[in-house]
C-alpha positions as CSV (number, residue, x, y, z in Angstrom):
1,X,-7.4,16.0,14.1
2,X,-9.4,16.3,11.0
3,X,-8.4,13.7,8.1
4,X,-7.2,15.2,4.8
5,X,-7.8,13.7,2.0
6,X,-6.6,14.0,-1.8
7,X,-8.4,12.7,-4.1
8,X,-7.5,12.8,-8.1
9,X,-9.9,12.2,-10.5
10,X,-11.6,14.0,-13.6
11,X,-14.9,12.6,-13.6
12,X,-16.7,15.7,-12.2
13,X,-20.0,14.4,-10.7
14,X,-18.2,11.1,-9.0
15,X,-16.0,13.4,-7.1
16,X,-18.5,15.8,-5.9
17,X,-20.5,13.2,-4.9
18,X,-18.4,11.5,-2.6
19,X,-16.6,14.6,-1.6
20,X,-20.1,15.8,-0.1
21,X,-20.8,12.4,1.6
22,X,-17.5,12.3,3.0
23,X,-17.3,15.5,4.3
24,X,-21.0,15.8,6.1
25,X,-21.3,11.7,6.8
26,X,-17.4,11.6,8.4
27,X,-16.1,14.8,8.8
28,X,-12.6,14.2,6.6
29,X,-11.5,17.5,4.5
30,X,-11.6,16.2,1.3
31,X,-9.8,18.3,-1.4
32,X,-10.6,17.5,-5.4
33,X,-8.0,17.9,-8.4
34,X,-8.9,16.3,-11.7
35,X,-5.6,15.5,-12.8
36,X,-2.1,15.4,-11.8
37,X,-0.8,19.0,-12.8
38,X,-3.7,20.3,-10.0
39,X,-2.8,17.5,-7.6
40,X,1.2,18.8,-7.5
41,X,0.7,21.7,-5.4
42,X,-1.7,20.3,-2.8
43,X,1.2,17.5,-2.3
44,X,4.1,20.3,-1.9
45,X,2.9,22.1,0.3
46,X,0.7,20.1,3.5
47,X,0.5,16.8,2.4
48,X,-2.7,15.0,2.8
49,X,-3.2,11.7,5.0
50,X,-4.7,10.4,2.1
51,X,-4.7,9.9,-1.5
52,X,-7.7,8.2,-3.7
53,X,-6.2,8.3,-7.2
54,X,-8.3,7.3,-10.5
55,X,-6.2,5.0,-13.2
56,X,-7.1,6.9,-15.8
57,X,-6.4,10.8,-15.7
58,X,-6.3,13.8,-18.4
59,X,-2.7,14.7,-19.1
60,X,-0.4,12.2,-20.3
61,X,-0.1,10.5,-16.0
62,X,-1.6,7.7,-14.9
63,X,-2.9,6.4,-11.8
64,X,-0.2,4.2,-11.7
65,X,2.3,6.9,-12.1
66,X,1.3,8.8,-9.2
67,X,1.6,5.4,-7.4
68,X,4.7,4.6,-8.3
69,X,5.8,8.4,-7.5
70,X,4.5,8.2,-4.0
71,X,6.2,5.1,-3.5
72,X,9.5,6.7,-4.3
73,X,8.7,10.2,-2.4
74,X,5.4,10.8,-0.8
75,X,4.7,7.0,1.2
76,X,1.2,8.1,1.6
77,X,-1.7,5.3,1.9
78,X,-3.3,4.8,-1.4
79,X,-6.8,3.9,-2.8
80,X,-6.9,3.3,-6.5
81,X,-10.8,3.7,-7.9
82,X,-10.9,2.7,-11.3
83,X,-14.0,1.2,-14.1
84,X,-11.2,-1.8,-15.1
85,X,-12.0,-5.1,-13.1
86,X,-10.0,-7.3,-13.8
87,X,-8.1,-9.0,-11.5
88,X,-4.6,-8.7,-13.5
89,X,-5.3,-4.8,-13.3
90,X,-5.5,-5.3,-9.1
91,X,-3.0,-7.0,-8.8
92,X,-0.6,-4.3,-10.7
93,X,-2.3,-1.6,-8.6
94,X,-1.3,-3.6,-5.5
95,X,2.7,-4.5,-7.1
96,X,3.3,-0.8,-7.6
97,X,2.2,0.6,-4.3
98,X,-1.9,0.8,-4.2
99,X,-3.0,0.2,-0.3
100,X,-6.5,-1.1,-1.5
101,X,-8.7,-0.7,-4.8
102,X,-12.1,0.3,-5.5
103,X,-14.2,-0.5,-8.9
104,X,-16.8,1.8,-10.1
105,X,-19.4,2.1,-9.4
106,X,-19.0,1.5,-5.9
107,X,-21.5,2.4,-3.3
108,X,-20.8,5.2,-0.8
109,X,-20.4,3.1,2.6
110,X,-18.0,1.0,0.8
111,X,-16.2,4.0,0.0
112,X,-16.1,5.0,3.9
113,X,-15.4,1.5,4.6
114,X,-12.4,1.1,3.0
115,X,-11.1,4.6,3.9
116,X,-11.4,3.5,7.1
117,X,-9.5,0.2,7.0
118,X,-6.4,1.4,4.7
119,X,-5.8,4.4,7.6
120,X,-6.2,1.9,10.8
121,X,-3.2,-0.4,8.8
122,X,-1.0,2.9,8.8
123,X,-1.6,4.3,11.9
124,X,-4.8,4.4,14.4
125,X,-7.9,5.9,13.7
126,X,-6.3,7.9,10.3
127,X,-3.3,9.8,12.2
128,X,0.2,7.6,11.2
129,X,1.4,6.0,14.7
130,X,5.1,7.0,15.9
131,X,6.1,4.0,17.6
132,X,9.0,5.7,19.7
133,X,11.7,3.1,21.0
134,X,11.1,0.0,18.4
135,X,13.9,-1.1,17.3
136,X,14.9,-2.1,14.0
137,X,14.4,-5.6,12.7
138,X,18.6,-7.4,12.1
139,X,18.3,-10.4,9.9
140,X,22.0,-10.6,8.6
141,X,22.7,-8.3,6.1
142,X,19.3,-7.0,6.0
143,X,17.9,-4.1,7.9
144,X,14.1,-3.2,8.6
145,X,13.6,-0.3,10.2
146,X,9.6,0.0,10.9
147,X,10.1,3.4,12.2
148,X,11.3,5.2,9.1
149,X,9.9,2.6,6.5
150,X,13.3,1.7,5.3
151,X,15.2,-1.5,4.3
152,X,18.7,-1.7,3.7
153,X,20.8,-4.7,2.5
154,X,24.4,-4.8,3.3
155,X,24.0,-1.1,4.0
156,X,22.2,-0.4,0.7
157,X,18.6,1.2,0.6
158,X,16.0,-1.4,-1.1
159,X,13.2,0.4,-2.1
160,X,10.1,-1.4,-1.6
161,X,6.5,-0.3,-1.7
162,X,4.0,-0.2,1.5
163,X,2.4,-3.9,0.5
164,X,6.5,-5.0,0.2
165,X,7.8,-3.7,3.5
166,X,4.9,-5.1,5.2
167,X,5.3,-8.3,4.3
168,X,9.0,-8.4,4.7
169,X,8.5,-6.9,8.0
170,X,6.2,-9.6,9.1
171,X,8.1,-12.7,8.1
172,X,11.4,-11.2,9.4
173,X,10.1,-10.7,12.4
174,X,9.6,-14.3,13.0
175,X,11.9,-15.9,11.6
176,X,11.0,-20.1,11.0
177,X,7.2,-19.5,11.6
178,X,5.5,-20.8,8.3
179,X,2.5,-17.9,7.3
180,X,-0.3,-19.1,4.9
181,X,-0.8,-16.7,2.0
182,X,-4.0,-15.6,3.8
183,X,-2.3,-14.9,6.8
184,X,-0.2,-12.6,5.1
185,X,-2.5,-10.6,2.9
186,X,-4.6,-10.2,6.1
187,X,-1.3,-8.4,7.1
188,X,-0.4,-6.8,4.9
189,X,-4.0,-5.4,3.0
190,X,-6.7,-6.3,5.5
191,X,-9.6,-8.2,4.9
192,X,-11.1,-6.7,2.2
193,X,-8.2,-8.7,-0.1
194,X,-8.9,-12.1,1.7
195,X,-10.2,-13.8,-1.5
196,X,-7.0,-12.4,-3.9
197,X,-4.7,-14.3,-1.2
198,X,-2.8,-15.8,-4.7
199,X,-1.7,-12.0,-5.3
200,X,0.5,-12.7,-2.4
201,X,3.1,-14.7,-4.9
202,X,3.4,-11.5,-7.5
203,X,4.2,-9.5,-4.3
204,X,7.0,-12.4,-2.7
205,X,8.3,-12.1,-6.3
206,X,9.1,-8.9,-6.2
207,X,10.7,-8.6,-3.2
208,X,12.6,-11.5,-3.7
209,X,13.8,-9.4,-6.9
210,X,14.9,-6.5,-5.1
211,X,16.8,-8.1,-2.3
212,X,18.5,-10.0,-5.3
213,X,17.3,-13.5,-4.0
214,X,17.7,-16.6,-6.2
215,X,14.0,-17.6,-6.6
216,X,15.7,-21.1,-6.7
217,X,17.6,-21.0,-3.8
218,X,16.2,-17.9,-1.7
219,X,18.5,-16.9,1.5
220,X,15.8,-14.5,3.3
221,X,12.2,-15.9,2.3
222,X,11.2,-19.4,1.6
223,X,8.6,-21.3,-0.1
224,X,6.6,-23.8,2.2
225,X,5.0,-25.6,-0.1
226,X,1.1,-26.2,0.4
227,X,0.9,-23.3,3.0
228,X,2.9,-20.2,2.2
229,X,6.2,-18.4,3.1
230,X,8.5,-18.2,5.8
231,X,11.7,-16.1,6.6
232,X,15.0,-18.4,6.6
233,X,16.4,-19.2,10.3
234,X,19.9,-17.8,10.4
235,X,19.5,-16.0,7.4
């Protein structure tokens, strides 16, 4: 099954660059739209497997807003590619819902590279996996349920991005075991974030915000101090 990709961005010669090499070197479909407005039908109608999305884009809508829509709607596996480096601006792209981040000017094999890695975390070799029969993760009030991406807390949704349900799935799961902040990134964003394994605290934060946690006195995820996180036994 051929890989669809969207990707949104208004620098003409960028896109047609890497829509060529990405179509002849790896045989994805690859369909263009240099700003949002263009992007909106492609996304109604088949959605793509895919989305690249530059941060900055003609029209009044970021990037970031097209994360933080597909988040809320869409759920599809992001790639923000932006010129900003700094690593405040990654980790923002990763707290609202970016799967991994690319910095021009990147090199071509890179691209593929990282393509490749963001669609084997949601599902083998680019198609989403449905993992019939797995049953949802009970921690007390809280509710994970890996098949349809939701969480619910005393029976009320918590909306949390890809990065967030990740990691929350992955400490629930076992509850007690202490994760290093590598460990967890690995999990959640794959290798290619190994070295921004500090990140991992902006995305705990978060989470900890939306279950309505006292960072002081957490009831689902704990600090282990020197090594990382863990999910509370008996929570």
């Amino acid at each position: 099954m051929q890989m669809h990709i969207l990707w949104i961005e208004d620098e003409t010669k960028l896109l047609h660059e890497c829509k060529a090499y990405l179509e002849a070197a790896e045989g994805y479909k690859v369909t263009g739209a240099a700003s949002y407005a263009e992007a909106l039908p492609v996304l109604a109608g088949d959605k793509p497997d895919l989305l690249i999305v530059d941060w900055m884009l003609p029209g009044g809508t970021t990037g970031l807003d097209i994360c933080k829509r597909n988040a809320r709607e869409w759920q599809l596996p992001v790639i923000m590619v932006t010129a900003k480096g700094d690593e405040f601006d990654k980790v923002l792209a990763l707290e609202i819902g970016a799967d991994d981040y690319l910095t021009k000017p990147f090199g071509l094999r890179e691209l593929s590279a990282r393509i490749k890695a963001v669609m084997r975390r949601a599902g083998a070799g680019g198609v989403r996996e449905e993992r019939s029969g797995e049953a949802p993760i009970r921690r007390g009030p809280l509710v994970i349920d890996g098949l349809r991406m939701e969480v619910k807390l005393d029976g009320r949704p918590v909306d949390l991005t890809r990065t967030e349900f990740q990691l929350l799935a992955k400490l629930a799961a076992q509850p007690g075991r202490a994760f290093t902040r590598l460990q967890l990134m690995d999990e959640a964003l794959g290798d290619s974030f190994a070295g921004y394994e500090r990140t991992l605290d902006s995305h705990i934060r978060n989470i900890r915000r939306k279950l309505g946690d006292d960072p002081a006195e957490p009831r689902f995820i704990l600090t282990v101090y020197g090594i990382g996180y863990k999910f509370a036994e008996g929570a």
